[in-house]
C-alpha positions as CSV (number, residue, x, y, z in Angstrom):
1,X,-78.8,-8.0,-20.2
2,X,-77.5,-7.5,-16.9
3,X,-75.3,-4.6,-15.9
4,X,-72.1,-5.7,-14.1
5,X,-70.7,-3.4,-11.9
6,X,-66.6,-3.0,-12.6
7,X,-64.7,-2.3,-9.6
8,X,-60.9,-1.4,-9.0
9,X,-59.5,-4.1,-7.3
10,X,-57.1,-2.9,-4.1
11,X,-54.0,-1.7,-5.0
12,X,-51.3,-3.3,-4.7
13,X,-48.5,-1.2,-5.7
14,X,-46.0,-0.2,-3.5
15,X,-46.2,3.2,-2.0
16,X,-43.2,4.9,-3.6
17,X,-43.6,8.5,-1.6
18,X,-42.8,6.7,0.9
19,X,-39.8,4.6,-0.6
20,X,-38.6,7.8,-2.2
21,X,-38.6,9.8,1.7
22,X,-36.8,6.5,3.2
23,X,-34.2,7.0,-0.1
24,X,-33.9,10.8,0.5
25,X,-33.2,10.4,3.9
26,X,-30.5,7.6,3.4
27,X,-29.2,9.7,1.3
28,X,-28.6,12.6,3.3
29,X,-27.1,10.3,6.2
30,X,-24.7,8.4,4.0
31,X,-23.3,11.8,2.6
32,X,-23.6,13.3,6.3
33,X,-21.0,10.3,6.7
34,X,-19.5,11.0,3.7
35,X,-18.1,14.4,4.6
36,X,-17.1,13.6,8.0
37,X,-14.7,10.9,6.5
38,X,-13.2,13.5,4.1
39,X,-13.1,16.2,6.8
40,X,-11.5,13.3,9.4
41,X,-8.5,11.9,6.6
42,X,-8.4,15.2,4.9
43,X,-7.6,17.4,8.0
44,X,-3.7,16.4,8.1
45,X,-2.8,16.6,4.8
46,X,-4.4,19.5,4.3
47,X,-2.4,21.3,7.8
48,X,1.0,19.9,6.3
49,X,-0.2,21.6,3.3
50,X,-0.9,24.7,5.2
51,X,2.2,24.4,7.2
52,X,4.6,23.7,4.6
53,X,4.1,27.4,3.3
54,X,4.8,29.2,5.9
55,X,7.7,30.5,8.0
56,X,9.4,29.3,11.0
57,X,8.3,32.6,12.5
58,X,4.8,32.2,11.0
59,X,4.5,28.4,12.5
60,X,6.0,29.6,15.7
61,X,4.2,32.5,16.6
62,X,0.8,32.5,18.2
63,X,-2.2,32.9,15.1
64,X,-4.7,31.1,13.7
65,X,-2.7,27.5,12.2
66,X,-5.2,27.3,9.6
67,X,-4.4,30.4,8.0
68,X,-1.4,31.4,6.0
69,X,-0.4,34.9,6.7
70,X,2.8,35.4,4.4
71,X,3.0,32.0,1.7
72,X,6.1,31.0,0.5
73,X,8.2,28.3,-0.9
74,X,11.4,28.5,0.6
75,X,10.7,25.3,2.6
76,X,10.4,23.3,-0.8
77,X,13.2,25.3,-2.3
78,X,15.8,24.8,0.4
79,X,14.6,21.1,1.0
80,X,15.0,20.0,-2.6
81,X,18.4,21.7,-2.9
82,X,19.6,19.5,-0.3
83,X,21.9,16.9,-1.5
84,X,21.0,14.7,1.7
85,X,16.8,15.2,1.0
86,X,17.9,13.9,-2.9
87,X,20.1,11.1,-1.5
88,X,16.9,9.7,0.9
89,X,14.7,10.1,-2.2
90,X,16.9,8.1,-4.5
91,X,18.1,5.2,-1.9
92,X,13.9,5.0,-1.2
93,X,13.2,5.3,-4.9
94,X,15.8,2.2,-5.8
95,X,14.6,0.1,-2.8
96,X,11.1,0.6,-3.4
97,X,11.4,-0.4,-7.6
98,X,14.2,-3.4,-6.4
99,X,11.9,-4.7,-3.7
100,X,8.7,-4.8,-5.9
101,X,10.8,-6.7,-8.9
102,X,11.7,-9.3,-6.2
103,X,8.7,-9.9,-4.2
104,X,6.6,-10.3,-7.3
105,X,9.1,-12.5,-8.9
106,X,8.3,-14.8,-5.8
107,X,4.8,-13.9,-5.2
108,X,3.8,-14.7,-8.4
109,X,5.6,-18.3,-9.0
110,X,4.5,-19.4,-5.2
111,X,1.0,-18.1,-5.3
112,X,0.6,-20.2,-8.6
113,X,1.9,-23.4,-7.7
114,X,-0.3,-23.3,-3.6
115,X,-3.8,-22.0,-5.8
116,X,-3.2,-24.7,-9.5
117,X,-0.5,-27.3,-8.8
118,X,-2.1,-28.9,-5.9
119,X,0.2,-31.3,-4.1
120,X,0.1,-32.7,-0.6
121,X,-0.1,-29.7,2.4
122,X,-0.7,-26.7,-0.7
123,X,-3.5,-25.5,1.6
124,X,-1.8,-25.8,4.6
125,X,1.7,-24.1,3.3
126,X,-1.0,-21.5,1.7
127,X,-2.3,-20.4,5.4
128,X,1.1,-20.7,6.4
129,X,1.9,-18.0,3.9
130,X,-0.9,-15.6,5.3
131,X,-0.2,-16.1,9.4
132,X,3.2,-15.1,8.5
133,X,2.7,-11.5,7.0
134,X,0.3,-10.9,10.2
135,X,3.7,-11.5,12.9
136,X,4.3,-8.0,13.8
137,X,7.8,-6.5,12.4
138,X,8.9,-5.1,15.8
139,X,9.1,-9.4,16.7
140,X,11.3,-10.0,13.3
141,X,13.8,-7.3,13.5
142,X,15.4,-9.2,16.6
143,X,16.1,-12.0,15.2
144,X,16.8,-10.5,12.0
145,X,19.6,-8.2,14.0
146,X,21.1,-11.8,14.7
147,X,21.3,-13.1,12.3
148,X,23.1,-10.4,10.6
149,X,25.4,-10.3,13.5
150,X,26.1,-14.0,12.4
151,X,26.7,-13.1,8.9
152,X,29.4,-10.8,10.3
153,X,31.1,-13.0,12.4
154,X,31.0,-16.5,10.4
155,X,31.5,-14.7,6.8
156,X,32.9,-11.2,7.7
157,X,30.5,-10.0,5.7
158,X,28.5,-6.9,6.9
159,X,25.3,-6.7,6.0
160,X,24.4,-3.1,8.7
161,X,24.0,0.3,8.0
162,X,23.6,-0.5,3.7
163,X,20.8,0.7,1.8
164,X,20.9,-2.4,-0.3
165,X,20.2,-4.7,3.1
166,X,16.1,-3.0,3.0
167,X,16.1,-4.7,-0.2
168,X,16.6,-8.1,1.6
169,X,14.7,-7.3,4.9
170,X,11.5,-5.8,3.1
171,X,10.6,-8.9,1.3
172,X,9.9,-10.5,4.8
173,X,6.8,-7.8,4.6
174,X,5.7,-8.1,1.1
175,X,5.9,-11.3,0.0
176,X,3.8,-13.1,2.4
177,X,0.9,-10.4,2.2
178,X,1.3,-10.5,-2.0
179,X,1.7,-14.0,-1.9
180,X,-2.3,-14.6,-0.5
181,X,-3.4,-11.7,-2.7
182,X,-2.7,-13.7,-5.4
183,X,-3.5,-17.4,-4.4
184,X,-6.8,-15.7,-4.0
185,X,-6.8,-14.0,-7.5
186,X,-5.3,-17.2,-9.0
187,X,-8.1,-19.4,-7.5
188,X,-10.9,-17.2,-9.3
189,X,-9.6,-18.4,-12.6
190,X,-11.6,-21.4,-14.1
191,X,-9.8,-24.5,-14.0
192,X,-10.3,-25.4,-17.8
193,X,-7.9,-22.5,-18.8
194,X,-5.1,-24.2,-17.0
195,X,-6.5,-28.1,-18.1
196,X,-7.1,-26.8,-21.8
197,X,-3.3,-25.2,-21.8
198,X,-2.0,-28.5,-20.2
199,X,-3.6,-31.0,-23.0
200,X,-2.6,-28.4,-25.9
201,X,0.7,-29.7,-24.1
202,X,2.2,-26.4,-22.5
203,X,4.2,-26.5,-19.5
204,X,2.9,-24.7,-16.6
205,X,5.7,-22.1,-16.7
206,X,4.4,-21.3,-20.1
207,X,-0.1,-21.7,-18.7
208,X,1.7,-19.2,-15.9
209,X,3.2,-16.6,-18.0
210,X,0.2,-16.9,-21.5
211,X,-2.3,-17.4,-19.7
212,X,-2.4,-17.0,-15.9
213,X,-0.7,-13.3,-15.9
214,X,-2.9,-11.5,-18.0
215,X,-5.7,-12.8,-16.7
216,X,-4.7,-11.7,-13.2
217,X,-3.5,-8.8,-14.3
218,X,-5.6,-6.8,-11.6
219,X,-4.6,-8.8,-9.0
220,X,-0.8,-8.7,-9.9
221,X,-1.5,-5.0,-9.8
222,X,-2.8,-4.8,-6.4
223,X,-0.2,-6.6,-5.0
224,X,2.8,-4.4,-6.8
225,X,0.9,-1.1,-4.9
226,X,0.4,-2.9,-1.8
227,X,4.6,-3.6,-2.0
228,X,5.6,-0.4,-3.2
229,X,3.5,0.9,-0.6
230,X,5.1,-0.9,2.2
231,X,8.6,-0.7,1.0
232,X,8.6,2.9,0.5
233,X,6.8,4.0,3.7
234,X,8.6,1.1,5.7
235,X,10.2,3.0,9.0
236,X,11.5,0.3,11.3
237,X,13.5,-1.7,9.7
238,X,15.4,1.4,8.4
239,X,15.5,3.2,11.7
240,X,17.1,-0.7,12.6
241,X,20.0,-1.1,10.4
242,X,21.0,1.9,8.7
243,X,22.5,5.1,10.7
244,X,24.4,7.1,8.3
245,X,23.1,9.9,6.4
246,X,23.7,8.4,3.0
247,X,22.6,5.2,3.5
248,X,19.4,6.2,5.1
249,X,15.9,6.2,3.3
250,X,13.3,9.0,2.5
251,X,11.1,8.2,6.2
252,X,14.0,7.7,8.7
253,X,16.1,10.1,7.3
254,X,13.5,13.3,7.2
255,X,13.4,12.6,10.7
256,X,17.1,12.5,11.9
257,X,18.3,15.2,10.0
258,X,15.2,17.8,10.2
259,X,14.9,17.2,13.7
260,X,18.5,18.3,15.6
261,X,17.3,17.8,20.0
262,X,14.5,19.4,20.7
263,X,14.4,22.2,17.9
264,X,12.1,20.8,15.4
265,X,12.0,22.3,11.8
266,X,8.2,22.0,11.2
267,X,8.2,23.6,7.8
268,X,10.2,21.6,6.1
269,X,9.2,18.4,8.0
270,X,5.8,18.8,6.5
271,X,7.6,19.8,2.9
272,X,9.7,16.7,3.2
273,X,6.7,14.8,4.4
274,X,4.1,15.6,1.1
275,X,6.7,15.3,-1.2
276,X,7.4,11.8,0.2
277,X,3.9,10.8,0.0
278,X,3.4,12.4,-3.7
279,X,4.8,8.7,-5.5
280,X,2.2,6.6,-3.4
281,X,-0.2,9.2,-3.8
282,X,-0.4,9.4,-7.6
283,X,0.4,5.5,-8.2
284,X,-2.9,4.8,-6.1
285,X,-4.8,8.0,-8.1
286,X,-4.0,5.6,-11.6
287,X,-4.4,2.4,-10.3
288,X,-6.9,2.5,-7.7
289,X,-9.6,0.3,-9.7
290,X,-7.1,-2.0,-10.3
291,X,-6.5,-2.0,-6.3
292,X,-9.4,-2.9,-5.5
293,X,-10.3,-5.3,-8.2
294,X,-7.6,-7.4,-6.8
295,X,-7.8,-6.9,-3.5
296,X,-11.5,-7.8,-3.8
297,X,-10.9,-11.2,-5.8
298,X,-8.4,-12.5,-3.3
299,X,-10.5,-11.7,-0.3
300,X,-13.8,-13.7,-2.0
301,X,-12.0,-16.2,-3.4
302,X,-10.0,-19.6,-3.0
């Protein structure tokens, strides 16, 4: 009997001290990254924070702005015990939940029938849809401003300087925008939900409201914070057609009545300011996933 000699045949396995120094070091360089992008976005916030707490004096005089010498809260006190601060909360508050109701209302029926009921031009009406949400504002106002003008002389009806005219002019914004979100979200559905609903012998209004909605029930989502977003932040149109005190919104009118020439009240700007942004702020914290769930599906999709 022979003796065979058994030997090791090359490895072949992958070297992983090296894979797990290339892993190390990608991660240190995406959370180098990482904190620069907090430190970048966090920065204002964080000096309205700082800001808001202090004195006139204290913001005035010249110390470190990062550093809060005497705190207080008399900017948040004497800002929300301003009837006018309430009154630009409320008018945003009401447009904001009226111009969400509407734009989804339409959104939602439009962006169903372009993605399910094809017909002759749906694709074409669909980009249409899209190119129109990307015309800047500052180019619709104009003609927006004429045709209310119009209004006024043909009807004598005045449509300026009301809080309830946003609720007309923001869905110009959101609707376009919301409408692709959800052609997009509405095109990821299979089509033998909507064929199966369809033989059982349901209309589509009832294969839009059974089955369509809670399916896209992410997507619907996204587009409601991406409208309430816009309609509550919204500055032009406001700054446009509304000038008096009570009819103006939670933006525009921290501006005009904090700000009186050249003497600007910085602490309760930057009260007025966080406050403001504390709706959007906490709507995004609980329904982020959803926001980008939907966002996602209508960029991939249709």
């Amino acid at each position: 009997m022979t003796n065979v000699a058994i030997t090791d045949a090359p490895s072949t396995r992958p070297a992983y001290g090296s894979m797990s120094s290339d892993r190390r070091w990608a991660l240190r360089w995406s959370y180098f990254f990482l904190v620069l992008f907090a430190i970048f976005f966090l920065m204002p916030p964080i000096y309205m924070l700082i800001t808001s707490l202090k004195t006139s004096q204290e913001i005035s005089a010249a110390g470190n702005p990062w550093w809060i010498y005497n705190p207080t809260i008399e900017n948040y006190l004497e800002l929300l015990t301003q009837n006018h601060y309430l009154t630009f909360f409320r008018n945003s508050a009401v447009v904001a939940v009226c111009v969400v109701i509407i734009t989804m209302l339409i959104s939602v029926i439009a962006a169903f029938a372009l993605a399910r009921m094809k017909f002759w031009g749906s694709a074409t009406l669909a980009t249409g849809v899209f190119l129109t949400y990307l015309i800047p504002e500052t180019l619709l106002f104009i003609p927006l401003f004429k045709m209310f003008a119009w209004v006024n002389e043909t009807f004598d009806i005045q449509l300026m300087n009301h809080w309830w005219t946003l609720i007309i002019l923001y869905p110009t914004l959101t609707v376009p925008f919301a409408t692709w979100i959800m052609i997009g979200y509405f095109a990821s559905i299979p089509k033998e939900l909507d064929e199966a609903a369809l033989i059982d012998g349901a209309t589509w209004m009832q294969t839009l409201t059974k089955i369509f909605i809670p399916v896209a029930l992410p997507g619907i989502i996204a587009a409601t914070i991406f409208t309430f977003t816009v309609a509550w932040a919204q500055f032009l149109y406001p700054l446009a057609f509304t000038t008096s005190t009570t009819e103006l919104v939670l933006p525009v009118g921290i501006i005009t009545t904090l700000i009186k020439g050249d003497v600007f009240n910085w602490g309760q700007i930057m009260t007025g300011a966080l406050l403001g942004a504390a709706p959007p702020l906490i709507i995004y914290a609980f329904l982020m996933d959803y926001y980008i769930a939907g966002l996602t599906a209508g960029a991939t999709k249709g």
